[in-house]
Structure formats: structure tokens, C-alpha cells
N, C-alpha and C positions, 0 to 999 in steps of 0.2 A: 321644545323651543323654550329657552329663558325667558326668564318676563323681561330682563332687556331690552329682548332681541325683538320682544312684543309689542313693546311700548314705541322700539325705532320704526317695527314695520306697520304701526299706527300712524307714526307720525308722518311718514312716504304717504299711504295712501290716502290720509289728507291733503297732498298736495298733489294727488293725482299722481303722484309716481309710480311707474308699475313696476312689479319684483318680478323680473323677469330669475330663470332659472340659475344663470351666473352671476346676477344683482343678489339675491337670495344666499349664494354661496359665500361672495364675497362680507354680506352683511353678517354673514353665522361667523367668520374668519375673524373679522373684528370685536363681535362679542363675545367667544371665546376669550380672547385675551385680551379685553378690554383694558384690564391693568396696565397694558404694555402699551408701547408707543411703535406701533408696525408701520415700517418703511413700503413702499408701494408694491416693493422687489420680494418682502416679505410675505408680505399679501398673496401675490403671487403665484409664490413659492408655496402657500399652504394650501392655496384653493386648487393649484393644478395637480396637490396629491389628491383630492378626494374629486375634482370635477377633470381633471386629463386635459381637455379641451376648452381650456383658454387663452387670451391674449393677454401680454404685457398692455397692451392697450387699453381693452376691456376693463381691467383692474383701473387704470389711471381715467379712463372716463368715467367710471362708478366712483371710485373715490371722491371727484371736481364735482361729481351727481349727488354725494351725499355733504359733500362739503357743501356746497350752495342752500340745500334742504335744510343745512343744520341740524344733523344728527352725527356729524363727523367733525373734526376740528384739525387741521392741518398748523404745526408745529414745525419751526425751521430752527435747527440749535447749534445751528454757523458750522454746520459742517457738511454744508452741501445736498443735504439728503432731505428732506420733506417728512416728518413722519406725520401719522393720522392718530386724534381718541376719541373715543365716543362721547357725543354730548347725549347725559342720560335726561335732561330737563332743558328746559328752557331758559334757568335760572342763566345768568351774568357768566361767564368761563373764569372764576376769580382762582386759580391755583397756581401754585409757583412747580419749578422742577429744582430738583438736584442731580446735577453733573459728574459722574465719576470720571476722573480724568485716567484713571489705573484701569478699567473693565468696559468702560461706556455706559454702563447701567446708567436709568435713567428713575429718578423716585420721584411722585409726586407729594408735594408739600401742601396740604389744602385749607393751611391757617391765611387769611387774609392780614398781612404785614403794612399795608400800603395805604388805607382808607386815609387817615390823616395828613398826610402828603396830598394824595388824591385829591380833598377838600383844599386844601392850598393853593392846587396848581390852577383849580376850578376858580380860588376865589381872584386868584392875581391874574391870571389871565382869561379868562371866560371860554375857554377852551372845553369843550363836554367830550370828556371821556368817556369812551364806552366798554372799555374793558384794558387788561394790562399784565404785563408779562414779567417775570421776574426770576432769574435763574443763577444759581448759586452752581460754582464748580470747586471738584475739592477731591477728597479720597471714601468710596464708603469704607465701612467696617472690616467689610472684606477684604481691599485691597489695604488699608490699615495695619492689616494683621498680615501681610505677607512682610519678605525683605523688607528693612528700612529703604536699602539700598534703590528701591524699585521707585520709590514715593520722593519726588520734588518737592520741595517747601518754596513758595516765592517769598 
């Protein structure tokens, strides 16, 4: 077991949530690729290689399960699809993504951009933010380096 995967399944049974044996699966599926941003379908798709006997449902009720606990964090990036990342701490979700509009690839950006804006918006309007999202669309490296022909300029 990663220490991730240790620290999430600490943080469950502080709230009394049990790991059952396809909560357990789904949780090891996430922290695997943690890096990524896995769609619910994805999730799925990876637990029912190694566990056979699962439901699409299962996966989206543990996910709303771990979403609520806060050890998951659901990401909507206007394209219909919900994906989930591990929150490894407690700490603020302050990271931005980048958009490959050529691959789909999704990068996280984990400079905080925003704070002085933030203070701004706090001070004119008394409004308490609690967190904020910020997403750049564009080409990576890789789709960069393919055809011009492939890559849109707006």
C-alpha cells in the first residue's frame, strides 16, 4: 500500500467510513494515478480488471463517498464529464490545470497565480472565498510538435 493510499484510508476511518472491499479497490485505482484526472467510466474500467464484479454505480456512489470525506475532489472541465483527484491534505485545493485542446491531456499547474486578485475581490466585496479554479486551454508540447496544420491559433 502507498503512503497515499495510507494517509486516505486514515482519513475514511476517521469519519467512520468503512473500506469495504470495492471502496478499497476503487481507492487503490485512484491512488495509482493519482496524477491523472480519472473519469468515473475510467474508474470503472480499471477496478473491474482486477475486481470483475462491479457496478457503474458502485464506482459513482464511492466516488460522491469520497467526494463528501474530502479525500477526492471532482473537477468539471466543460466537457460534460466529471473527473475526480486526490486531495492528499487538508490544505486549500489552490492548483490551476492546463487544457490540451490537440490530445485532451490535462496538466496540473500548482503555482498559485490568483492570491492578489483574491485579496481584491475580498476587500470590495466582502465575499470569503474558499477556494478557486483556474484553467488555461492551449496546445502541449506534444501536440505542438505534430502538423501545424492540426493546431488552431485563435
Amino acid at each position: 500500500m502507498s503512503d497515499l493510499q495510507a494517509v486516505l484510508r486514515r482519513r475514511l476511518e476517521e469519519q467512520n467510513i468503512r473500506l469495504t472491499r470495492r471502496r478499497r479497490a476503487i481507492l487503490a485505482a485512484l491512488t495509482a494515478e493519482s496524477d491523472k484526472h480519472l473519469s468515473a467510466e475510467d474508474l470503472y474500467r480499471k477496478v473491474k480488471e482486477s475486481e470483475g464484479d462491479i457496478g457503474l454505480a458502485t464506482v459513482y456512489r464511492t466516488l460522491e463517498l469520497f467526494t463528501a470525506a474530502g479525500i477526492i475532489h471532482a473537477v468539471d472541465f466543460g466537457d460534460g464529464c466529471r473527473r475526480f483527484e486526490v486531495v492528499a491534505d487538508d490544505a486549500l485545493h489552490y492548483h490551476h490545470h492546463l487544457l490540451c485542446l490537440g490530445c485532451g491531456r490535462i496538466i496540473e499547474f500548482s503555482q498559485d497565480l490568483l492570491e492578489d486578485l483574491e485579496e481584491q475581490v475580498v476587500e470590495k466585496t466582502g465575499f470569503k472565498i474558499v477556494n478557486h479554479s483556474l484553467r488555461f486551454y492551449g496546445y502541449c508540447r506534444e501536440c505542438q510538435g505534430r502538423s501545424s496544420s492540426g493546431v488552431k491559433e485563435r
